[in-house]
KOLTISE-799490 format. One record per atom (N, C-alpha, C): atom name; chain; residue number from 0; residue in three letters; y, z, x. Coordinates in steps of 0.2 Angstrom, whole numbers, plus 5000, padded with zeros to 4 digits. Atoms other than C-alpha are relative to their C-alpha. Layout:
BEGIN
@name:CA&chain:A&resi:NUM&resn:ALA&v:Y&w:Z&u:X
...
END
This chain:
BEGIN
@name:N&chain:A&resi:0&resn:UNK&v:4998&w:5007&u:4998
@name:CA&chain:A&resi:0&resn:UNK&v:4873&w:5085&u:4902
@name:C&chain:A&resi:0&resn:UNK&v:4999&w:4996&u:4994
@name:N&chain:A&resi:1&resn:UNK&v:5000&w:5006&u:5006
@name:CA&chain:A&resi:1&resn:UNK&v:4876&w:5073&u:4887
@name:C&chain:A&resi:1&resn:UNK&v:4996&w:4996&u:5002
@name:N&chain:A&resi:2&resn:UNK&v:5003&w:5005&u:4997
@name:CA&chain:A&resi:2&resn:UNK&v:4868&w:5056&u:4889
@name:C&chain:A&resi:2&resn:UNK&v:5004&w:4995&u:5001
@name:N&chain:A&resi:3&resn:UNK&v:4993&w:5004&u:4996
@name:CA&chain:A&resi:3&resn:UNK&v:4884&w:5047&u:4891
@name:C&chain:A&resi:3&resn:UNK&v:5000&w:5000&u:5008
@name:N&chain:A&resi:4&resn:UNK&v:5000&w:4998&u:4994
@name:CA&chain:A&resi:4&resn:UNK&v:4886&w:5056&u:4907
@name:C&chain:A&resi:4&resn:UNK&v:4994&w:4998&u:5004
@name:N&chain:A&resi:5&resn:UNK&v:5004&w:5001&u:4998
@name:CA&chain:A&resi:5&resn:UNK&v:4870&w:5050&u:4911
@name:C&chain:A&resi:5&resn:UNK&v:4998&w:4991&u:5000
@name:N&chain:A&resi:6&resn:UNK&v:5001&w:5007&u:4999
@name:CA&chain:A&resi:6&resn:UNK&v:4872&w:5032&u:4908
@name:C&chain:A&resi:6&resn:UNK&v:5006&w:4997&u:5001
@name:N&chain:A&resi:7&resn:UNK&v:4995&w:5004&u:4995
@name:CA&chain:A&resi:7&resn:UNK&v:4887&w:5030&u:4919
@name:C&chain:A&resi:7&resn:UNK&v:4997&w:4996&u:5005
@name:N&chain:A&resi:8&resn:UNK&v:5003&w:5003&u:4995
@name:CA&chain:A&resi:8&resn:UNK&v:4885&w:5020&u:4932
@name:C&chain:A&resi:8&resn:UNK&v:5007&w:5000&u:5004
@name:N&chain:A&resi:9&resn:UNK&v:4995&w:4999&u:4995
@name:CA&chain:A&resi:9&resn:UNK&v:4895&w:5020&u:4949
@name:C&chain:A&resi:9&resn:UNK&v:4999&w:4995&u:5005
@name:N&chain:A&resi:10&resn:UNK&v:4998&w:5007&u:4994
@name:CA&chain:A&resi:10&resn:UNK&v:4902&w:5004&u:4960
@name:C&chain:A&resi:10&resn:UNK&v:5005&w:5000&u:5005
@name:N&chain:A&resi:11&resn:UNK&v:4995&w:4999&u:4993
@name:CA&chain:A&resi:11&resn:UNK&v:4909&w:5002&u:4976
@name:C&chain:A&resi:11&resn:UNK&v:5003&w:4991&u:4998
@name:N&chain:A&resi:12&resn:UNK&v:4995&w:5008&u:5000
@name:CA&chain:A&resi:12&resn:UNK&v:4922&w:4987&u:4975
@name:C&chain:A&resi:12&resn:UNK&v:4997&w:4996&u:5005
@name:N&chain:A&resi:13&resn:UNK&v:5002&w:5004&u:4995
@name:CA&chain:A&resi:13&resn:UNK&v:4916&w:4981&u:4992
@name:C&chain:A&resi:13&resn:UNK&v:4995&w:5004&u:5003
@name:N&chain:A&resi:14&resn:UNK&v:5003&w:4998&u:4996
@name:CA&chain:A&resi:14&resn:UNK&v:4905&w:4984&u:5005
@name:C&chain:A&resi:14&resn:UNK&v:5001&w:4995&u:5009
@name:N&chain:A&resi:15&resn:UNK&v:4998&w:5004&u:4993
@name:CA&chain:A&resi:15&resn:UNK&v:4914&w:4971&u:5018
@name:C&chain:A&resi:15&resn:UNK&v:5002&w:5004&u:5006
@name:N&chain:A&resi:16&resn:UNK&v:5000&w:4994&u:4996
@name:CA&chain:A&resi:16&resn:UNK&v:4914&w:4979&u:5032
@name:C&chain:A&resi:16&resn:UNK&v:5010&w:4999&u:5004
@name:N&chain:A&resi:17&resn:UNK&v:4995&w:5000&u:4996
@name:CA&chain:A&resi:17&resn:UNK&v:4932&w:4971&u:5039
@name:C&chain:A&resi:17&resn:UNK&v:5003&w:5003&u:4995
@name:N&chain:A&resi:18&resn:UNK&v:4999&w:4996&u:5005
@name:CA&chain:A&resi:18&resn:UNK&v:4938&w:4978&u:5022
@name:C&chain:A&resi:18&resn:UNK&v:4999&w:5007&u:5002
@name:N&chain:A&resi:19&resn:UNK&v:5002&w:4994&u:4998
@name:CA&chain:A&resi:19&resn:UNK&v:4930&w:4995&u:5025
@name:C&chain:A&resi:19&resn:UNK&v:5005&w:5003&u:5004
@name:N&chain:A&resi:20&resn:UNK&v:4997&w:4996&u:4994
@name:CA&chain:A&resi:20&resn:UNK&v:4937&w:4999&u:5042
@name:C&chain:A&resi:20&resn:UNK&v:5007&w:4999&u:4996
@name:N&chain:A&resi:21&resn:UNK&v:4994&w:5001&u:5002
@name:CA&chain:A&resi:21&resn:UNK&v:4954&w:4991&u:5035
@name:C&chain:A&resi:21&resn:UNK&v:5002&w:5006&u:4997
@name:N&chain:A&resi:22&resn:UNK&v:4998&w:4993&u:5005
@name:CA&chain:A&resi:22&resn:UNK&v:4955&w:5006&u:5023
@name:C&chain:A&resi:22&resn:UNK&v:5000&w:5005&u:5004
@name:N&chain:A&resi:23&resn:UNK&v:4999&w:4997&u:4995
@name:CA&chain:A&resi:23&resn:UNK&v:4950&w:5017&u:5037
@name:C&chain:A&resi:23&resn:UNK&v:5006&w:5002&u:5004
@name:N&chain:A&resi:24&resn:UNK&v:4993&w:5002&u:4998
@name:CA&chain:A&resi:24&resn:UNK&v:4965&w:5012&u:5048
@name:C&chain:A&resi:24&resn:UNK&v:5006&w:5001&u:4997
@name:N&chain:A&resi:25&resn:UNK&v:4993&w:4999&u:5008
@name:CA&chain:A&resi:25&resn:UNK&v:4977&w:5012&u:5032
@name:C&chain:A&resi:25&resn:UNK&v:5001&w:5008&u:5001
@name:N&chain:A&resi:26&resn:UNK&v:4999&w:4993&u:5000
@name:CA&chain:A&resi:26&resn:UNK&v:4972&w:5030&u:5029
@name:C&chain:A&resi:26&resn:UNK&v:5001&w:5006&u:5007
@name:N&chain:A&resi:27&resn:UNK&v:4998&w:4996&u:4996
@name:CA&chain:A&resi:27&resn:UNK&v:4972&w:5037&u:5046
@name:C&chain:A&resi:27&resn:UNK&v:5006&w:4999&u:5006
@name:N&chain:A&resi:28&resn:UNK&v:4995&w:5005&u:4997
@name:CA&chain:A&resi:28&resn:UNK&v:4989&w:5029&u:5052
@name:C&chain:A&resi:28&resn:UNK&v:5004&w:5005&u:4995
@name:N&chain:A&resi:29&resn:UNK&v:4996&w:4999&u:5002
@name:CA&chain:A&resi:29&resn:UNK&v:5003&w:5040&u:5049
@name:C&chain:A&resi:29&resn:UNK&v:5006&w:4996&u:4997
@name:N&chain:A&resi:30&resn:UNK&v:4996&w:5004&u:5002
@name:CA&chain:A&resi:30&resn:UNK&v:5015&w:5028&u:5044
@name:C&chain:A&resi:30&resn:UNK&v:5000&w:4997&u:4994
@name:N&chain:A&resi:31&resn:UNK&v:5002&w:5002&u:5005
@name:CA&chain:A&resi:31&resn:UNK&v:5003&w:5023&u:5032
@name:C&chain:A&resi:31&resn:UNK&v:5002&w:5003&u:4993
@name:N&chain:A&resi:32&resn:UNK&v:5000&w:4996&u:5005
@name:CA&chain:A&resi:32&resn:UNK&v:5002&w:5036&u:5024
@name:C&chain:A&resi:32&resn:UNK&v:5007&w:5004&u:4997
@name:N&chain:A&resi:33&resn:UNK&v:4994&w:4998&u:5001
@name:CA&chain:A&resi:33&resn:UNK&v:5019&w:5041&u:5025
@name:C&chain:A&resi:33&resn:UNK&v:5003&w:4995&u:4993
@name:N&chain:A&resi:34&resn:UNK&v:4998&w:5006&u:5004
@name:CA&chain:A&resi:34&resn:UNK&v:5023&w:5024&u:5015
@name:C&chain:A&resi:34&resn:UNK&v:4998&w:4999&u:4992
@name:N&chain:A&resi:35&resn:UNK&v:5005&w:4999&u:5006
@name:CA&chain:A&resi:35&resn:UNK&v:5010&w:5028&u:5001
@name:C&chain:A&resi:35&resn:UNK&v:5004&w:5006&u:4996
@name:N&chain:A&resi:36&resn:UNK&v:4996&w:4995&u:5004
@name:CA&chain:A&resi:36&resn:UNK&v:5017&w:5043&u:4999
@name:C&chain:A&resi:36&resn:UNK&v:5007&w:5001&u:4997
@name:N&chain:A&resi:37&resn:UNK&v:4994&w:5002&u:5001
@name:CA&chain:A&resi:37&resn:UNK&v:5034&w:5037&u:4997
@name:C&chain:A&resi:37&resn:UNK&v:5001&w:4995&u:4992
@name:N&chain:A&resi:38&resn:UNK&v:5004&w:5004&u:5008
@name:CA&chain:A&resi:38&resn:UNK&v:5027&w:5024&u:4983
@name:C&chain:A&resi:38&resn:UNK&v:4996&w:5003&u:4995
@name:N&chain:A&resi:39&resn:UNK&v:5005&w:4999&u:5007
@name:CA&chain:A&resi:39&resn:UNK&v:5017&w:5035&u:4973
@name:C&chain:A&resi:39&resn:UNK&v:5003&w:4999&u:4996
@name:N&chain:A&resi:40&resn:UNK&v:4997&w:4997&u:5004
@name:CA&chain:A&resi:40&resn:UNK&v:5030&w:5042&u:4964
@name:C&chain:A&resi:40&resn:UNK&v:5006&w:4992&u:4998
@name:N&chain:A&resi:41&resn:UNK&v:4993&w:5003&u:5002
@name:CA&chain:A&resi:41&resn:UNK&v:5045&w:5028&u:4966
@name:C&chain:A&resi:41&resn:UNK&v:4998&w:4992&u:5002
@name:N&chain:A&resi:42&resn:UNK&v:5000&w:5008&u:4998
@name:CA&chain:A&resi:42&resn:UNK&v:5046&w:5009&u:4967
@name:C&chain:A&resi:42&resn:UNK&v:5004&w:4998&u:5005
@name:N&chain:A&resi:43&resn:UNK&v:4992&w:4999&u:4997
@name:CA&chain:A&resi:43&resn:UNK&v:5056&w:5005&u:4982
@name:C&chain:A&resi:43&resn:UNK&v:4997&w:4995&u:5007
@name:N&chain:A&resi:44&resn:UNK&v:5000&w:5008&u:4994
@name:CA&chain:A&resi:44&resn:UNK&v:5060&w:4989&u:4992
@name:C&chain:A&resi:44&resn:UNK&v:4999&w:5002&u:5008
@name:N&chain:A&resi:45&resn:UNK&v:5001&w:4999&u:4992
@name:CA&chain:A&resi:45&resn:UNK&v:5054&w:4989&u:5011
@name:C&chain:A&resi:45&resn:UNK&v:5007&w:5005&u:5005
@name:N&chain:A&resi:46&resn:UNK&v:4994&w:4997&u:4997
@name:CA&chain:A&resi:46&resn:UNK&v:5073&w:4994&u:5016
@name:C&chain:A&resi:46&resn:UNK&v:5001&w:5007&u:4997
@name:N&chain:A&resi:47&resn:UNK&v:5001&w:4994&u:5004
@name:CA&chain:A&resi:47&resn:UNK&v:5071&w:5009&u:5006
@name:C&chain:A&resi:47&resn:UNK&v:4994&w:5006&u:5005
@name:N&chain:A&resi:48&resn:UNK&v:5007&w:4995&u:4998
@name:CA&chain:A&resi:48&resn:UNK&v:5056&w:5015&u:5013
@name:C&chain:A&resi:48&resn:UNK&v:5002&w:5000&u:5005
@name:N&chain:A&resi:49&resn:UNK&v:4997&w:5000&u:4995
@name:CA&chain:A&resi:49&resn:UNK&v:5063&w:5010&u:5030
@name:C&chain:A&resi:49&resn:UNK&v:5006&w:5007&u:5001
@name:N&chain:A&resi:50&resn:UNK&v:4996&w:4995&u:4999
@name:CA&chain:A&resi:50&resn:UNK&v:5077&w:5021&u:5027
@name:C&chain:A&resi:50&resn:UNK&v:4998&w:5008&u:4997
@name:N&chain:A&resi:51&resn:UNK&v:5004&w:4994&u:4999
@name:CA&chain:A&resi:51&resn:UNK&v:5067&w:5036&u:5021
@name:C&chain:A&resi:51&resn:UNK&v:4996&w:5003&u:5001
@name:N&chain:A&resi:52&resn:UNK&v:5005&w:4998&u:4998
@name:CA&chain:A&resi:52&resn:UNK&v:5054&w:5037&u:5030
@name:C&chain:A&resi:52&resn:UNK&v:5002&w:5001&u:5009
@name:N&chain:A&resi:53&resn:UNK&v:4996&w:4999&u:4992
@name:CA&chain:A&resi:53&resn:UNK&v:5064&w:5034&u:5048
@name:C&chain:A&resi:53&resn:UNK&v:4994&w:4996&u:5002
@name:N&chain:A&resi:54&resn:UNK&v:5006&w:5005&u:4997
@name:CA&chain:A&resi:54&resn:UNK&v:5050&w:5021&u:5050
@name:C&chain:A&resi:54&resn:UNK&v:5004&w:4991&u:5001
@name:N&chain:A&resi:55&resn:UNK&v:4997&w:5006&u:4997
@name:CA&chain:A&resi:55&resn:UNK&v:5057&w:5004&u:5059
@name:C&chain:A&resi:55&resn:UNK&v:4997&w:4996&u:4993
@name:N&chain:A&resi:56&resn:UNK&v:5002&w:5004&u:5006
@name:CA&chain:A&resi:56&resn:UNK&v:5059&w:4990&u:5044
@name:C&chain:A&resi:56&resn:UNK&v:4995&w:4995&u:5002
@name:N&chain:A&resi:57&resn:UNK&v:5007&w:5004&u:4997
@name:CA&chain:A&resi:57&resn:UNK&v:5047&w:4979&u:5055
@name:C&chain:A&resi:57&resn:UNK&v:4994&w:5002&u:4998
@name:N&chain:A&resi:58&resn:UNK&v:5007&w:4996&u:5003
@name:CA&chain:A&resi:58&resn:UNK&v:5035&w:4991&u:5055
@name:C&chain:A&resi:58&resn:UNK&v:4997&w:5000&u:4993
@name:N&chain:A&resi:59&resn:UNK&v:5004&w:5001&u:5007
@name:CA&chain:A&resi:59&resn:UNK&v:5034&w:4995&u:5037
@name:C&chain:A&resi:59&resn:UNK&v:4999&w:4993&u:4998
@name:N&chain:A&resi:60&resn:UNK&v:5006&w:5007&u:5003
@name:CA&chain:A&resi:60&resn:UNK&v:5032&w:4978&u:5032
@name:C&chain:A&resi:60&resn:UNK&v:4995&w:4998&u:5004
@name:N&chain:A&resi:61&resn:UNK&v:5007&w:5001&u:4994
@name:CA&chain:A&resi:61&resn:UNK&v:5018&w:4977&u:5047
@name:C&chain:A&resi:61&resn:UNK&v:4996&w:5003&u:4992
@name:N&chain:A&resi:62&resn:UNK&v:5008&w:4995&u:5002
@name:CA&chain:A&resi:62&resn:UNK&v:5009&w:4993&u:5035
@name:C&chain:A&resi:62&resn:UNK&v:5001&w:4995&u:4993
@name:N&chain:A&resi:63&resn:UNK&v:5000&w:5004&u:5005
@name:CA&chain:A&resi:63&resn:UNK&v:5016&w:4982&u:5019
@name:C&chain:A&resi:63&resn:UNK&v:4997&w:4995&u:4997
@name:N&chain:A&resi:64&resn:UNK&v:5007&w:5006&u:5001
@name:CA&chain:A&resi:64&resn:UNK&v:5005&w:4968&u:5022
@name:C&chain:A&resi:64&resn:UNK&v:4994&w:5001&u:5001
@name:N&chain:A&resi:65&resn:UNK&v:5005&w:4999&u:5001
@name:CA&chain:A&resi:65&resn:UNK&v:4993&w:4976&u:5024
@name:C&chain:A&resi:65&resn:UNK&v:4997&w:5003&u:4996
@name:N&chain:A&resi:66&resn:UNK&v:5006&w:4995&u:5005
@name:CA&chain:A&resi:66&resn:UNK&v:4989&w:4988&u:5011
@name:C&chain:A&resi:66&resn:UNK&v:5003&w:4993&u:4995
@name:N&chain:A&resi:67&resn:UNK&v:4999&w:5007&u:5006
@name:CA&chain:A&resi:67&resn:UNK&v:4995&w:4972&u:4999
@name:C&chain:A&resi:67&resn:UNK&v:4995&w:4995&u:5002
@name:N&chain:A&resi:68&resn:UNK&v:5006&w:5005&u:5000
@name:CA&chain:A&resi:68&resn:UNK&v:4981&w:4962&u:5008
@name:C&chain:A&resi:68&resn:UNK&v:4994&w:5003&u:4997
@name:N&chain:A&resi:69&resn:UNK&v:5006&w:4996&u:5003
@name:CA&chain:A&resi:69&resn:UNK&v:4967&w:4976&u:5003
@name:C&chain:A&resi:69&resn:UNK&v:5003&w:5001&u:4992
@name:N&chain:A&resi:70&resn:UNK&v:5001&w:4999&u:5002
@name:CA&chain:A&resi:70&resn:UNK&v:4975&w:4976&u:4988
@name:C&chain:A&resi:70&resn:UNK&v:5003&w:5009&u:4995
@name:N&chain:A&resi:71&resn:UNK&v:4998&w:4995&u:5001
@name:CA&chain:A&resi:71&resn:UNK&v:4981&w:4994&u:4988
@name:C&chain:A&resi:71&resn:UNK&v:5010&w:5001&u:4996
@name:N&chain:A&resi:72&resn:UNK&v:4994&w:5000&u:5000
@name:CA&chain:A&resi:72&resn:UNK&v:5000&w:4990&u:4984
@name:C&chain:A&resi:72&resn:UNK&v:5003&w:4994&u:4997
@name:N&chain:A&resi:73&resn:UNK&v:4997&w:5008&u:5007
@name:CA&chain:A&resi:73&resn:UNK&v:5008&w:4975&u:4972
@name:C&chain:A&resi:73&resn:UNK&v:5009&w:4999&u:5004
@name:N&chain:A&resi:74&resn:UNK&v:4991&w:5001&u:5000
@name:CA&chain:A&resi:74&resn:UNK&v:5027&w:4968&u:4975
@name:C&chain:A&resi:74&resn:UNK&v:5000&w:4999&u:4991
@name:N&chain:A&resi:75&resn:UNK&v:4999&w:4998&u:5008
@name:CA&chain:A&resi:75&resn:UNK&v:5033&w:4972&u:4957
@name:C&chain:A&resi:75&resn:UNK&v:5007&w:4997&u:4998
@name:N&chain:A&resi:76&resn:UNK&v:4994&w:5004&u:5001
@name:CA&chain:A&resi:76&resn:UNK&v:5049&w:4962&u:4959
@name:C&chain:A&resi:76&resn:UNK&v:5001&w:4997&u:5007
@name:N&chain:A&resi:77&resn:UNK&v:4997&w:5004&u:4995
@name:CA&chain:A&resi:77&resn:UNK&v:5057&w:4949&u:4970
@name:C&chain:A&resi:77&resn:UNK&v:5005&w:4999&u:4999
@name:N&chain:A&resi:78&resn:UNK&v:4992&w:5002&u:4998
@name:CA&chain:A&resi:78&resn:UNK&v:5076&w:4947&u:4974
@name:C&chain:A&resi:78&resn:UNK&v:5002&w:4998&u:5004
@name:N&chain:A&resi:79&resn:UNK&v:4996&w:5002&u:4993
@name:CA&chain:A&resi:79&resn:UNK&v:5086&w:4936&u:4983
@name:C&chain:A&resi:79&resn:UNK&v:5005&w:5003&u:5000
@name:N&chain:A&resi:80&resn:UNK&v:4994&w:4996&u:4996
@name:CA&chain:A&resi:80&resn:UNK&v:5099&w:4943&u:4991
@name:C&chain:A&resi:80&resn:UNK&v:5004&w:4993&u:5003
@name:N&chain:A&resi:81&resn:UNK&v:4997&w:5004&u:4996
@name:CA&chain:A&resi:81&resn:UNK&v:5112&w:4931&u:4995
@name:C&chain:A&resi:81&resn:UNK&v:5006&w:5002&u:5003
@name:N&chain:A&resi:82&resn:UNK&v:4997&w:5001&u:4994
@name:CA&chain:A&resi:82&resn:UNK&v:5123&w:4930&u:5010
@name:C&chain:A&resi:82&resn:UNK&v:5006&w:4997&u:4998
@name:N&chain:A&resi:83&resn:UNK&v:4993&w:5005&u:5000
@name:CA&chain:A&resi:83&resn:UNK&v:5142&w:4926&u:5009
@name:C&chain:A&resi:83&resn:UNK&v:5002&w:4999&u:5006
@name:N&chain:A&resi:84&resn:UNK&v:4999&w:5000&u:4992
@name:CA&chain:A&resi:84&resn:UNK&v:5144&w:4916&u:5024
@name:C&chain:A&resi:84&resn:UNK&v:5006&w:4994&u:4999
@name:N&chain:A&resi:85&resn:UNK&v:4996&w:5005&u:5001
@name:CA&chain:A&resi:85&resn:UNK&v:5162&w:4907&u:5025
@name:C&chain:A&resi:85&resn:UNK&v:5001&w:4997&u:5005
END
């Protein structure tokens, strides 16, 4: 063992406990993970995920805010979408 390896040091980001369980519930929620797994590889808008995962678009934005509240997931672009209403 080097002494590098000896003078790492290891941190937990939190120890809050409604953090904690949150990431609990993320990870053991199919949905969830269904969603993660759909974002590792590809960037892709709510509607997207919706329609590949066969998960209700409501839903996924339910799991959307929440792994973007812990921090787990970023929105990386924002588009409006306009409506041609005559």
């Amino acid at each position: 063992m080097s002494t590098d390896e000896l003078s790492e040091n290891i941190k937990i980001l939190t120890t809050d406990d409604k953090k904690i369980k949150s990431f609990g519930e993320i990870l053991s929620n199919d949905s969830s993970r269904k969603i993660l797994q759909l974002l590792f590889n590809d960037e892709l808008t709510a509607s997207q995920i919706a329609q590949k995962s066969a998960i209700s678009l409501q839903l996924v934005k339910y799991h959307l805010n929440k792994l973007q509240d812990l921090g787990v997931v970023t929105v990386s672009k924002i588009k409006k979408i306009q409506s041609h209403k005559t």
